[in-house]
C-alpha positions in Angstrom: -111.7 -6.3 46.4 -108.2 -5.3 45.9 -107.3 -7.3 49.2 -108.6 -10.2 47.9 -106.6 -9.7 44.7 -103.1 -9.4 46.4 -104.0 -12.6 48.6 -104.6 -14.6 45.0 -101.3 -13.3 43.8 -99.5 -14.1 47.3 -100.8 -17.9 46.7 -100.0 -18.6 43.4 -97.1 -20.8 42.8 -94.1 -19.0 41.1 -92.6 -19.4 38.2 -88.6 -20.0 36.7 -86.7 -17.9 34.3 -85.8 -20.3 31.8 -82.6 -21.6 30.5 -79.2 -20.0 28.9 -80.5 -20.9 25.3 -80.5 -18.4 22.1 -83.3 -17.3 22.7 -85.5 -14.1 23.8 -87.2 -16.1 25.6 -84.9 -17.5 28.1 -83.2 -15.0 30.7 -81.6 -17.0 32.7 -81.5 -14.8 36.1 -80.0 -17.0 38.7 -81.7 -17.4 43.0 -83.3 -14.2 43.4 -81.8 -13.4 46.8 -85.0 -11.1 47.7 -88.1 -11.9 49.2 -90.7 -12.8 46.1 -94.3 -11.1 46.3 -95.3 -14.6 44.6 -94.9 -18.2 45.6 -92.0 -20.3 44.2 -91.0 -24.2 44.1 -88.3 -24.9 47.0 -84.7 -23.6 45.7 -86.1 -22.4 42.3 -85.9 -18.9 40.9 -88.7 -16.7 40.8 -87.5 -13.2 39.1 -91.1 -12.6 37.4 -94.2 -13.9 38.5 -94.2 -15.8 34.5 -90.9 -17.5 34.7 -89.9 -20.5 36.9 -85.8 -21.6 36.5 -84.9 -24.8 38.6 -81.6 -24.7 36.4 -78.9 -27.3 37.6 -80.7 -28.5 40.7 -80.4 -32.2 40.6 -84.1 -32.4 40.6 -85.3 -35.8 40.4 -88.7 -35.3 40.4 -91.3 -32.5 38.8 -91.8 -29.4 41.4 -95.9 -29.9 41.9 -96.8 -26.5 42.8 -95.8 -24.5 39.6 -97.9 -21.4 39.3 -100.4 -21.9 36.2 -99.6 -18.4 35.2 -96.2 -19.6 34.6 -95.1 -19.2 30.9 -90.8 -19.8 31.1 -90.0 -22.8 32.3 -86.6 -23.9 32.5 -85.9 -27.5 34.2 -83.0 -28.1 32.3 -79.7 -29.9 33.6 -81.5 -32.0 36.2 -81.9 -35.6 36.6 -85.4 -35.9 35.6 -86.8 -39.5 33.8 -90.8 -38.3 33.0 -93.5 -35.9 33.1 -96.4 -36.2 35.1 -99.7 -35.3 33.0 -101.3 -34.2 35.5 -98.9 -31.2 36.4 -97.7 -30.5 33.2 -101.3 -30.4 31.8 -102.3 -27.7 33.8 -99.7 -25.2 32.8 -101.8 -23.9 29.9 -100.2 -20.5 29.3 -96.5 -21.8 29.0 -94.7 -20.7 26.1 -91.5 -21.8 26.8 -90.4 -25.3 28.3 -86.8 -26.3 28.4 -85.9 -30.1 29.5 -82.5 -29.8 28.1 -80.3 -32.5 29.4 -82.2 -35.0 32.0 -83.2 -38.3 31.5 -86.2 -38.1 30.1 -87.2 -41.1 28.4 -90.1 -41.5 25.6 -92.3 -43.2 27.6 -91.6 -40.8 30.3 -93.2 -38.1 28.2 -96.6 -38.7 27.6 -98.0 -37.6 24.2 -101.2 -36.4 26.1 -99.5 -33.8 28.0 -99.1 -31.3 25.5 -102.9 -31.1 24.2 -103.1 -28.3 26.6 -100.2 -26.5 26.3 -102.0 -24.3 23.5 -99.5 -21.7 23.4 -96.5 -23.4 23.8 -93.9 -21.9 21.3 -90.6 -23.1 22.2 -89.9 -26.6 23.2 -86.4 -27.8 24.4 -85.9 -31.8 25.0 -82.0 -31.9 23.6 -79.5 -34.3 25.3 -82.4 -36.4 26.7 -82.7 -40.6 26.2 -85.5 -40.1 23.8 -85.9 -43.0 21.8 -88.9 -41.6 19.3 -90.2 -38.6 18.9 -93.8 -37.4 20.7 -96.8 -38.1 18.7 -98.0 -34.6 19.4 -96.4 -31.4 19.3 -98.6 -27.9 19.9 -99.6 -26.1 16.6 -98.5 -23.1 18.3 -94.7 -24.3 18.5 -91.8 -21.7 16.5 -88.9 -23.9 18.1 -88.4 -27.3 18.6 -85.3 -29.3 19.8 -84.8 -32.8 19.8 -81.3 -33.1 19.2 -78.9 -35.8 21.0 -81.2 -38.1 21.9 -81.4 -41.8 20.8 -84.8 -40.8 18.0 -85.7 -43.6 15.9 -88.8 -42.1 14.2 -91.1 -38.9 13.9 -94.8 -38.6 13.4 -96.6 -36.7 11.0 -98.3 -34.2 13.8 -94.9 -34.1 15.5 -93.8 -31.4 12.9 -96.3 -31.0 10.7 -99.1 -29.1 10.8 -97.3 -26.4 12.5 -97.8 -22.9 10.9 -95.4 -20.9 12.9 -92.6 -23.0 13.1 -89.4 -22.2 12.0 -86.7 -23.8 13.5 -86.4 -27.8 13.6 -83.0 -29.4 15.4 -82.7 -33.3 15.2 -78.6 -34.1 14.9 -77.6 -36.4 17.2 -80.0 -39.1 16.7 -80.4 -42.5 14.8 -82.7 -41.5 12.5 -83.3 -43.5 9.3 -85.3 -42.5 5.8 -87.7 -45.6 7.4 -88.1 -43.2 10.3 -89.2 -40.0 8.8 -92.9 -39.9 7.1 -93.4 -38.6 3.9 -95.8 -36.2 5.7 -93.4 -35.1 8.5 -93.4 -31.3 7.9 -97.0 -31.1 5.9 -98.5 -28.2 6.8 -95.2 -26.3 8.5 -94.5 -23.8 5.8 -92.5 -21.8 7.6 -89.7 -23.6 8.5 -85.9 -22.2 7.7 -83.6 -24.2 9.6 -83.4 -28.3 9.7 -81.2 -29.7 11.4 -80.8 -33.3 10.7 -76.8 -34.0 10.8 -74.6 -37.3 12.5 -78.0 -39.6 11.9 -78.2 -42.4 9.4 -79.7 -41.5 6.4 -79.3 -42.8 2.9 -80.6 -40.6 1.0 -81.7 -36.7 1.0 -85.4 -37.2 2.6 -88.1 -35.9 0.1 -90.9 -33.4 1.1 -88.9 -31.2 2.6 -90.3 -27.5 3.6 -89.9 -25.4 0.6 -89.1 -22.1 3.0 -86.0 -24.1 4.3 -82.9 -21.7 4.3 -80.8 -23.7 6.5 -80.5 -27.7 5.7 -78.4 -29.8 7.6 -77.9 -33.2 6.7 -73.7 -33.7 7.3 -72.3 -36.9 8.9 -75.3 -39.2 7.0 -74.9 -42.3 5.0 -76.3 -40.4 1.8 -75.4 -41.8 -1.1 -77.7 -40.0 -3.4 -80.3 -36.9 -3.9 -83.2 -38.0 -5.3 -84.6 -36.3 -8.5 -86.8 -33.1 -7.7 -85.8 -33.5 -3.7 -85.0 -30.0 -3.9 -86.8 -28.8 -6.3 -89.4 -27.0 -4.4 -86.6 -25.3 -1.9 -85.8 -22.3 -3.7 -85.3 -20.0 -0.7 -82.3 -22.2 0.4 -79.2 -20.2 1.5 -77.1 -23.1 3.0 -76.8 -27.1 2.3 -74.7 -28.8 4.3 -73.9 -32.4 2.8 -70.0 -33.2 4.0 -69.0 -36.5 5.7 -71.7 -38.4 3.5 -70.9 -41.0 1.0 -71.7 -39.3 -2.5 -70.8 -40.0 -5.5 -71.0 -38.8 -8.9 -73.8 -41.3 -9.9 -75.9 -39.8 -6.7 -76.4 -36.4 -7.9 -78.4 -35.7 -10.5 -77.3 -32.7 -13.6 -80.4 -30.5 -12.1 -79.7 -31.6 -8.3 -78.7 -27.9 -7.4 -80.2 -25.7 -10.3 -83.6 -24.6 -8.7 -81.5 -23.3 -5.9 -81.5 -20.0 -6.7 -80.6 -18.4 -3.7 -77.8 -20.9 -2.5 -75.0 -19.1 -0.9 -73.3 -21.6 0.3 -72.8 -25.6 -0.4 -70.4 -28.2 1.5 -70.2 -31.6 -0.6 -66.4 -32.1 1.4 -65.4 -35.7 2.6 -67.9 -37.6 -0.2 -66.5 -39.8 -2.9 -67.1 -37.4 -5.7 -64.8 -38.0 -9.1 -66.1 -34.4 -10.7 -67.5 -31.3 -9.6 -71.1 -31.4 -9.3 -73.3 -29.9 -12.5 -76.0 -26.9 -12.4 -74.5 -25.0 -9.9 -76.4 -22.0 -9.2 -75.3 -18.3 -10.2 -75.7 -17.0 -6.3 -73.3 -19.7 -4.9 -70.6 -18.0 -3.2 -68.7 -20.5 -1.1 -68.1 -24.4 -2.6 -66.3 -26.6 -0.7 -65.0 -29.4 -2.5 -62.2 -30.8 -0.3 -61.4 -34.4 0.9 -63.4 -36.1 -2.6 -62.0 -37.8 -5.4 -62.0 -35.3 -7.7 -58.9 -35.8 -10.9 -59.8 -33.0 -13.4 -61.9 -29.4 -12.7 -64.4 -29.2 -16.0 -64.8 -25.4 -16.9 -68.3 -26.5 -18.1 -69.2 -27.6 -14.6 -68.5 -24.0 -13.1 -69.9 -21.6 -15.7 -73.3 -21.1 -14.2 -71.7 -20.4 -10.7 -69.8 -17.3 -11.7 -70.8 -15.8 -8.1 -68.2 -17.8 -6.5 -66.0 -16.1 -4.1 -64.6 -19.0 -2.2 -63.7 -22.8 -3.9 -62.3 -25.1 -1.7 -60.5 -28.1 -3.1 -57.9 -29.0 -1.1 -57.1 -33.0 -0.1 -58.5 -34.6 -3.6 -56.7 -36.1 -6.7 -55.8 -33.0 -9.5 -52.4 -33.8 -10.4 -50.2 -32.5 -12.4 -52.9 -31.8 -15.1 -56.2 -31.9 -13.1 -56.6 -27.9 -13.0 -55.9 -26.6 -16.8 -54.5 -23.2 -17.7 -57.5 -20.8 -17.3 -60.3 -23.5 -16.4 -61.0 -21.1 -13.1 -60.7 -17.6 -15.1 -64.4 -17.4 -15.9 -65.0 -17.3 -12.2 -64.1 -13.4 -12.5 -65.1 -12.8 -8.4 -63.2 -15.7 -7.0 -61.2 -14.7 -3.8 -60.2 -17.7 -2.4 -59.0 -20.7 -4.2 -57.6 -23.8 -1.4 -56.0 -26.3 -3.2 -53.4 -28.2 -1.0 -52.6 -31.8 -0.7 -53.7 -32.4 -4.4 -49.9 -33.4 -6.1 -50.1 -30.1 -8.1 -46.6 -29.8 -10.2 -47.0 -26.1 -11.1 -48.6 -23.4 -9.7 -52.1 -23.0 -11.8 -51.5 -20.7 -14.5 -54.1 -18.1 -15.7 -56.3 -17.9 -12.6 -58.8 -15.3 -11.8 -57.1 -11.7 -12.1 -59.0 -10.6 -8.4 -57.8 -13.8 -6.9 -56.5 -12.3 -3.3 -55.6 -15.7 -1.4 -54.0 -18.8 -3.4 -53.4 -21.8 -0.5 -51.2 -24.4 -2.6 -49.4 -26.4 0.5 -48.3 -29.7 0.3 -48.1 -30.1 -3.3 -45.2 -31.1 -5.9 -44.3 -27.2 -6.9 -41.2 -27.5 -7.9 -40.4 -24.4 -10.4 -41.6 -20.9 -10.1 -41.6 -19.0 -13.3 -41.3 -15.3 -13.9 -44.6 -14.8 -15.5 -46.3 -18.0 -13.4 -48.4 -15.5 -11.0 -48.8 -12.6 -13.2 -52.0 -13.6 -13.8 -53.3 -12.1 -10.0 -51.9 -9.2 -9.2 -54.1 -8.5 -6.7 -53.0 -11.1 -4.7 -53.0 -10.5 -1.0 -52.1 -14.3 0.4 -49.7 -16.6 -0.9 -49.1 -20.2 0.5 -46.7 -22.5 -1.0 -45.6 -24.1 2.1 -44.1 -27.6 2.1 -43.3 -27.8 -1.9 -40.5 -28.5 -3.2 -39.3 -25.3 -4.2 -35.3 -24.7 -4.2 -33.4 -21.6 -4.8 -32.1 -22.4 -8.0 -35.9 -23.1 -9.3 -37.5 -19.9 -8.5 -37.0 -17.4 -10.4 -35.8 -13.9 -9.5 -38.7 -12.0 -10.9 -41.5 -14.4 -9.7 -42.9 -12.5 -7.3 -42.3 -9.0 -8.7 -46.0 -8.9 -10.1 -47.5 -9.3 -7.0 -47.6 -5.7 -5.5 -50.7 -6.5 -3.1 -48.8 -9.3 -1.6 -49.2 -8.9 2.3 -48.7 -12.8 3.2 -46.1 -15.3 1.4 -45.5 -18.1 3.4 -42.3 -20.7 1.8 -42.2 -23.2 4.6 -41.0 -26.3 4.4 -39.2 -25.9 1.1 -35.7 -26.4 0.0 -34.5 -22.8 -0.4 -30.8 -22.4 0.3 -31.2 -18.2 0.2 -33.7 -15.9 0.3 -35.9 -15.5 -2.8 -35.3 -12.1 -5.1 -37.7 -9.3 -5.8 -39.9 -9.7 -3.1 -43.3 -7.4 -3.3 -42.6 -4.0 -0.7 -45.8 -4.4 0.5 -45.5 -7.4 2.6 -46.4 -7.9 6.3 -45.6 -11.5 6.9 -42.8 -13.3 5.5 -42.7 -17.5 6.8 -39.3 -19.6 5.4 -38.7 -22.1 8.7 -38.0 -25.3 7.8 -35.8 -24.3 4.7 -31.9 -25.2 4.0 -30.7 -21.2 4.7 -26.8 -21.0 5.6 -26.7 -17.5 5.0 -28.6 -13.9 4.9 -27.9 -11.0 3.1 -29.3 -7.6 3.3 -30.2 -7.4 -1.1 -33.6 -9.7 -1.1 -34.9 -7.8 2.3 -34.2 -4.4 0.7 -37.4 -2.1 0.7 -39.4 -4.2 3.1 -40.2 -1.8 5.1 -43.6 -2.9 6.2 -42.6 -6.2 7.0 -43.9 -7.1 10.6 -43.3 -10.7 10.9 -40.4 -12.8 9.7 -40.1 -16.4 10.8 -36.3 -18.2 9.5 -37.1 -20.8 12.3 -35.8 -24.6 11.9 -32.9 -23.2 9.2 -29.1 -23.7 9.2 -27.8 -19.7 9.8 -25.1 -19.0 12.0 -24.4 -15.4 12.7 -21.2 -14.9 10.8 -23.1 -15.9 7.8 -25.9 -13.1 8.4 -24.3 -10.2 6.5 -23.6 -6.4 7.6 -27.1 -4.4 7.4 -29.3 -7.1 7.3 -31.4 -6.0 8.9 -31.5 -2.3 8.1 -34.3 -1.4 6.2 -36.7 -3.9 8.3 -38.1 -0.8 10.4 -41.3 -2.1 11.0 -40.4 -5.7 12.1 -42.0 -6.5 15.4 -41.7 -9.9 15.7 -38.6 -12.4 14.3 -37.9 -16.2 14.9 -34.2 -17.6 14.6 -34.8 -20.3 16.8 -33.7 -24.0 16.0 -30.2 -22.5 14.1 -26.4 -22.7 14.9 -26.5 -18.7 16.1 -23.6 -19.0 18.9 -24.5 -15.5 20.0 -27.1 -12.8 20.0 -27.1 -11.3 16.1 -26.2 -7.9 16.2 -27.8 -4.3 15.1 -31.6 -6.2 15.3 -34.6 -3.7 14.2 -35.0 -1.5 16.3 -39.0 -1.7 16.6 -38.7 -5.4 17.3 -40.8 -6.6 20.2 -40.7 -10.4 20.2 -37.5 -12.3 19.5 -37.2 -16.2 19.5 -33.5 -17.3 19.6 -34.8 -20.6 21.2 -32.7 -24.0 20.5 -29.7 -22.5 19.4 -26.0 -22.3 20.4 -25.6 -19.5 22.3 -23.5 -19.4 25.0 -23.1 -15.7 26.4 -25.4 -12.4 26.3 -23.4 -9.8 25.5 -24.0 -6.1 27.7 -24.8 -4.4 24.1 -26.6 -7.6 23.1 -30.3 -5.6 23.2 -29.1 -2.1 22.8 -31.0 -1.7 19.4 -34.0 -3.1 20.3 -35.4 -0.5 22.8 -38.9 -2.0 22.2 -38.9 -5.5 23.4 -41.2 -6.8 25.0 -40.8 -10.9 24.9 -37.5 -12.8 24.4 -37.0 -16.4 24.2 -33.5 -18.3 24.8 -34.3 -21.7 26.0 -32.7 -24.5 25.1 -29.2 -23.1 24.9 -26.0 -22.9 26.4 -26.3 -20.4 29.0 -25.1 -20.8 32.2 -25.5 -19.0 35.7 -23.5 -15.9 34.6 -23.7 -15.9 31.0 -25.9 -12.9 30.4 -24.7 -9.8 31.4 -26.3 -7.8 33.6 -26.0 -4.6 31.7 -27.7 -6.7 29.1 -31.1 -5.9 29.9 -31.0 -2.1 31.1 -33.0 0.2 29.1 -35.6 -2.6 28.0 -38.2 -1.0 29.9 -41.2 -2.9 28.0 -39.3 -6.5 28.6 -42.6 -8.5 30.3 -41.1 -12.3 29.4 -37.5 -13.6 29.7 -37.7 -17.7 28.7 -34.5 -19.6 29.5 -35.5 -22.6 30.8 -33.7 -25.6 29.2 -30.4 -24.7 29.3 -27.5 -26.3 31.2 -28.1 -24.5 34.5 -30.6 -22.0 36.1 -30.4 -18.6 34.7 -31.6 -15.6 36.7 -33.3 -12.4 34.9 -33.4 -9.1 36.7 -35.9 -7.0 34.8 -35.0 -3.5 34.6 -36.5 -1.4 37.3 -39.7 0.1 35.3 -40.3 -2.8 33.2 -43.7 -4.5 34.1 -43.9 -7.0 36.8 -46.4 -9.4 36.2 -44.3 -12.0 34.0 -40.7 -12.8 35.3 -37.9 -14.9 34.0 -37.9 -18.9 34.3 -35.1 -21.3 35.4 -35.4 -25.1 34.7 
């Protein structure tokens, strides 16, 4: 008896792992390179007698001797344009099936051929030429992916029905309201991701599983939410509506205020003039950006004092559009993005735990001393590409700001560095200013200061003043390039590590050029005025960390000797 049981085993056909997808289900294991105590379809993979992968083989046509006790099967990344019935059909204990990126078309997939796959519960047709959907899908399904294919329409037993489904993924198709049935997910009450994105649909389709967590629906032609389309979805965590065409006139006062568990909504890139109404308490993150938006209404974001993160950036506030203290009711705010929106002043009485303000490429012109005292927690400030100058900001501005661990001034019109800058910071950006000179008062007590960047300024070393750089003794990284500095600056911090000095003017390398700056590790001088012998070759002894010399770009070749124990894996360039 057991004899005849081990010659059953040795005939059956093998089986495939199936496919790299997220999934428990799909181990992809590669060509087993032992002998299998189980049959297996020419150049498959066999690694249990359950799972059958014939991953990437070119395969133009279904393997016909499949083991019926497969139940992973992975023919995905193949050249395949149908199903035969009559060998699909048989393989009534597969649970997984992954078709992911042939050429299957619709009427290469007969509806018929999954009636007998009972216990199918993953299905994976993405990246196919699908031009509708099958008629029939197995009430056993949990996944389904139809995505990037050319879908046109669903059926009502393609989805619905379905008890144990959860995850539905249809982006990438030309699906149309026309094409979805009222009925599509009747019956699958279990659903929690949809994915419906880059389709064509006008409007928000109604009917949609109330145990959705997860919706989907960017890159549409919506141009409204029906009343009471989700009304019924109050377990939804996520809605993703950007790159639609909303307006205000689409959205309805109630449209979000059954979603009580809403974490997170994206209305960005729509045409909306306001924020949206009956915005639920647990939203955390809103993003806003890329509408039409002129004036924030402090009525409009009372219910959604949960926010954390409001995105706004790229609409039309003005010099008036966010009023003093419209925000401060939003006590947890943490984020607030807001460039690109012609803002004239810095919004006054914003949210006291406010930790990152983003204000680039606005009109800020004036910084007043008691303009950010509202947040002192403030950990992140960005006011690059303003037009802030020197004689505009005043010396006490940032004083209040004792958290401050990012300011970044680029692209301003500063002519010196600012006064009374926080001790605490760790990043300090002001390339792209008007600075002729540096002295050491405004860098005083930066001690933690790890980053400086004075890139794309007008600084020449005799204007850099006599202890400069003194009390900068944690600096690791500092960009001078694209100045007038004719030589190396002198007495540099001495736990520096990586120094740009590219596009300058230098012209020599001194043999004490590096002697303060035992730690360095990367050094930049392209695009100067060096020449075969300009750098000294004392000038690099003792720099036993130095891993990258740059100094391509300049007149003629320049050749780097590392010192003896520095690393040798990176070495210097020439042109």
């Amino acid at each position: 008896m057991q004899l005849s049981l081990l010659l059953l085993l040795l005939l059956l056909p093998g089986s495939p792992a199936a496919p790299g997808m997220e999934d428990a289900a799909f181990p992809h294991m590669g060509e087993s390179s032992q002998p299998l105590p189980w049959a297996c379809p020419l150049r498959c993979s066999c690694p249990r007698a359950d799972m059958v992968d014939c991953d990437g083989l070119d395969l133009r046509v279904f393997p016909n001797n499949i083991t019926r006790a497969a139940q992973h099967l992975s023919l995905q990344n193949n050249q395949l344009q149908e199903l035969p019935y009559n060998e699909l059909s048989r393989l009534s204990d597969l649970r997984t099936l992954n078709l992911h990126n042939n050429l299957i078309s619709s009427e290469g997939l007969p509806d018929e051929a999954f009636e007998s796959l009972t216990r199918l519960q993953h299905i994976y047709v993405a990246h196919n030429k699908l031009s509708v959907a099958p008629q029939f899908l197995p009430r056993s399904l949990r996944v389904a992916d139809l995505a990037a294919n050319q879908v046109t329409e669903i059926f009502p037993l393609t989805f619905g029905e379905k008890p144990a489904l959860r995850s539905v993924y249809l982006h990438n198709n030309q699906l149309s309201n026309a094409g979805l049935p009222p009925d599509a997910f009747h019956g699958s009450e279990a659903i929690t991701t949809l994915s419906l994105s880059n389709n064509q649909l006008s409007y928000l389709p109604p009917s949609l599983p109330p145990s959705l967590e997860r919706l989907h629906l960017q890159n549409n032609l919506i141009t409204k939410v029906p009343r009471g389309a989700l009304s019924r979805q109050t377990h939804l965590r996520e809605l993703y509506l950007q790159h639609n065409q909303l307006t205000d006139s689409g959205l309805e006062a109630t449209t979000f205020s059954k979603l009580h568990r809403l974490e997170y909504l994206d209305l960005s890139h729509n045409q909306l003039a306001a924020v949206p109404a009956g915005l639920p308490r647990t939203l955390a993150v809103l993003h806003l950006g890329r509408n039409r938006i002129h004036q924030v209404d402090a009525d409009r974001l009372r219910g959604a004092r949960g926010l954390r993160y409001l995105l706004l950036q790229h609409n039309s506030l003005g010099a008036a559009g966010l009023p003093a203290g419209v925000l401060r009711p939003l006590r947890g705010l943490h984020t607030l993005h807001v460039y690109g929106n012609g803002l004239e002043r810095v919004p006054l009485a914003l949210p006291r735990r406010l930790r990152s303000l983003v204000l680039p490429h606005n009109r800020v012109a004036v910084l007043g001393a008691r303009d950010l005292t509202s947040t002192p927690g403030l950990a992140e400030l960005n006011l690059a590409y303003n037009h802030l100058a020197s004689a505009r900001v005043h010396r006490r501005a940032f004083r209040s700001l004792r958290a401050l661990r990012s300011l970044d001034l680029t692209g301003n019109q500063l002519t010196r560095l600012p006064s009374g800058l926080p001790n605490g910071l760790h990043t300090l950006r002001l390339q792209r200013n008007q600075l002729r000179a540096l002295e050491p008062e405004p860098l005083a007590g930066l001690d933690q200061l790890r980053e400086l960047s004075l890139a794309h300024n007008r600084l020449r070393v005799g204007d850099i003043g006599p202890g400069t750089w003194h009390e900068l003794q944690a600096l690791q990284v500092l960009d001078l390039s694209h100045n007038e500095l004719s030589f190396v600056p002198p007495d540099l911090p001495e736990a520096l590590e990586e120094l740009h000095l590219q596009s300058n003017r230098i012209g020599h390398v001194g043999p004490e050029a590096f002697l303060s700056t035992p730690g360095l590790r990367a050094l930049f001088l392209r695009a100067n005025r060096l020449h075969m012998t300009s750098i000294a070759p004392e000038a690099f002894l003792g720099l036993v960390h130095l891993q990258v010399v740059d100094t391509t770009g300049n007149p003629e070749q320049v050749l780097v000797q590392l010192p003896p124990t520095a690393p040798r894996r990176p070495r210097a360039w020439g042109p």
